[in-house]
C-alpha positions as CSV (number, residue, x, y, z in Angstrom):
1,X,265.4,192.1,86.6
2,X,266.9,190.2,89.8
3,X,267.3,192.4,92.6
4,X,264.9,195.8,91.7
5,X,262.4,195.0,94.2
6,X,265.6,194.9,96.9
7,X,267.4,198.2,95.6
8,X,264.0,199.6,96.6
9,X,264.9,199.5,100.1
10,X,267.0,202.2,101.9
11,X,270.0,200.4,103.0
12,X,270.0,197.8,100.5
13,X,273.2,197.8,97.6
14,X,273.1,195.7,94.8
15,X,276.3,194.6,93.9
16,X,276.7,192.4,90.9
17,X,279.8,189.6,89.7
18,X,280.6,190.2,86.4
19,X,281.0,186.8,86.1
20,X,280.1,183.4,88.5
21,X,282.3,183.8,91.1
22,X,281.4,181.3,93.7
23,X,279.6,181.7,97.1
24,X,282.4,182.6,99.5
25,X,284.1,184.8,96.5
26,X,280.8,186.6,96.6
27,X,280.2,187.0,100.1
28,X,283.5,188.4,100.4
29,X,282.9,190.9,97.8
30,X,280.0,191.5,99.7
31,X,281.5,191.9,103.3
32,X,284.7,193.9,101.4
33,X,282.0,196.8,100.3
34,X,279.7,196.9,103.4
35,X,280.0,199.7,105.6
36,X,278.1,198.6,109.0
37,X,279.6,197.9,112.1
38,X,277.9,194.3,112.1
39,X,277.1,192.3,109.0
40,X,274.6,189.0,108.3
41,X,274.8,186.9,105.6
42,X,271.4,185.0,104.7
43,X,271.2,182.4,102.1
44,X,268.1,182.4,99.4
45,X,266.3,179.3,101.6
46,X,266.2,181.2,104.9
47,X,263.2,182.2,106.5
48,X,263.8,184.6,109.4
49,X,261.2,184.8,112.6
50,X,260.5,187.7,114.3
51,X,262.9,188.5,116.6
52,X,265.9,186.8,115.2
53,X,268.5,189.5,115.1
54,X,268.2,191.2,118.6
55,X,270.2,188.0,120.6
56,X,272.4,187.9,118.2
57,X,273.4,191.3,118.1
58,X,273.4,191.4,121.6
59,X,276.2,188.7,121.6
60,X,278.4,190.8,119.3
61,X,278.0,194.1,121.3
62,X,279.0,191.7,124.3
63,X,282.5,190.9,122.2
64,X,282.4,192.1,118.6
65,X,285.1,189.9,117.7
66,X,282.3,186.8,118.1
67,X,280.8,185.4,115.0
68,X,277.1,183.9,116.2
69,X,275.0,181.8,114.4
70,X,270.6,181.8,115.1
71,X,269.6,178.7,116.0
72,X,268.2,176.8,113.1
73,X,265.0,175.5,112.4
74,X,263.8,172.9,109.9
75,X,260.5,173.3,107.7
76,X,260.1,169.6,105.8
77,X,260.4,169.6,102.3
78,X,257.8,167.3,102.2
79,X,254.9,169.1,103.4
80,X,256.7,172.4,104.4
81,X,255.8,171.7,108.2
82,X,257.7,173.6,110.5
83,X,260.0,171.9,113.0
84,X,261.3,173.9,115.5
85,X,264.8,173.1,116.1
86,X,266.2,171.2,119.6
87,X,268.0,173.2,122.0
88,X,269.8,170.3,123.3
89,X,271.5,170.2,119.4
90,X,274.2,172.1,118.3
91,X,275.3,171.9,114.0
92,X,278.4,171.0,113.0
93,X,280.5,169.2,110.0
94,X,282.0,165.8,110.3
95,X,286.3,165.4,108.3
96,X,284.0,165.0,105.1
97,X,282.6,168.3,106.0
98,X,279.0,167.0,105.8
99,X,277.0,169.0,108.3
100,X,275.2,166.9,110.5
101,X,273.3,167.8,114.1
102,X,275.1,166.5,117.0
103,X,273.9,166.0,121.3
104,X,275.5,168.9,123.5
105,X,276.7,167.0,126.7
106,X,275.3,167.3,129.7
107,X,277.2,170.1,131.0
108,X,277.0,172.2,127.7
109,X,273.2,171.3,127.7
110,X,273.5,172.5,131.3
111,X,274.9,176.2,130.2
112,X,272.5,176.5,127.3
113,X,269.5,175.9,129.6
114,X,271.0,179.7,131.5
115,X,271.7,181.3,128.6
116,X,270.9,179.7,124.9
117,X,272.8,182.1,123.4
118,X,276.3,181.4,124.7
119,X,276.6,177.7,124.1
């Protein structure tokens, strides 16, 4: 059944809907029973590189009330290249809340170049 091979694992809990409750719904479930200081959610489609975590984490012992985000990359869906992703774009959603990759100004790409984590 779904999840045996992750139930395998130490700190892994399976926690189950007992009926479809919806992304968010679930995630909340999620985040209301975990008992970490820090907690990451990752969608079914990610692929995480080594190394991933340790900025970010670094970020929320910096200010634990921060939420951070990786920087993303891309692998096509046409021949499951990899793209790495720009650091010179930043994701966000347009008023239709489409997500879509926009161009940090000059001065934002200016503070990234310091420190990619803080822009």
């Amino acid at each position: 059944e779904d999840g045996l091979e992750l139930a395998k694992i130490d700190k892994v809990r399976i926690i189950r809907n007992d009926k479809r409750e919806g992304l968010v719904r679930s995630r909340v479930r999620g985040a209301d029973a975990a008992v970490s200081s820090v907690l990451t959610f990752l969608d079914s489609h990610v692929e995480c590189n080594e190394r991933w975590l340790e900025p970010l984490l670094e970020r929320v012992r910096e200010d634990p009330s921060r939420v951070v985000c990786p920087v993303i990359d891309v692998i096509s869906m046409d021949n499951f290249q990899y793209i790495g992703a720009s650091a010179d774009l930043r994701g966000g959603f347009d008023w239709n809340l489409i997500f879509k990759w926009e161009y940090l100004s000059p001065s934002e790409r200016a503070v990234r170049h310091n420190d990619p984590t803080t822009a």
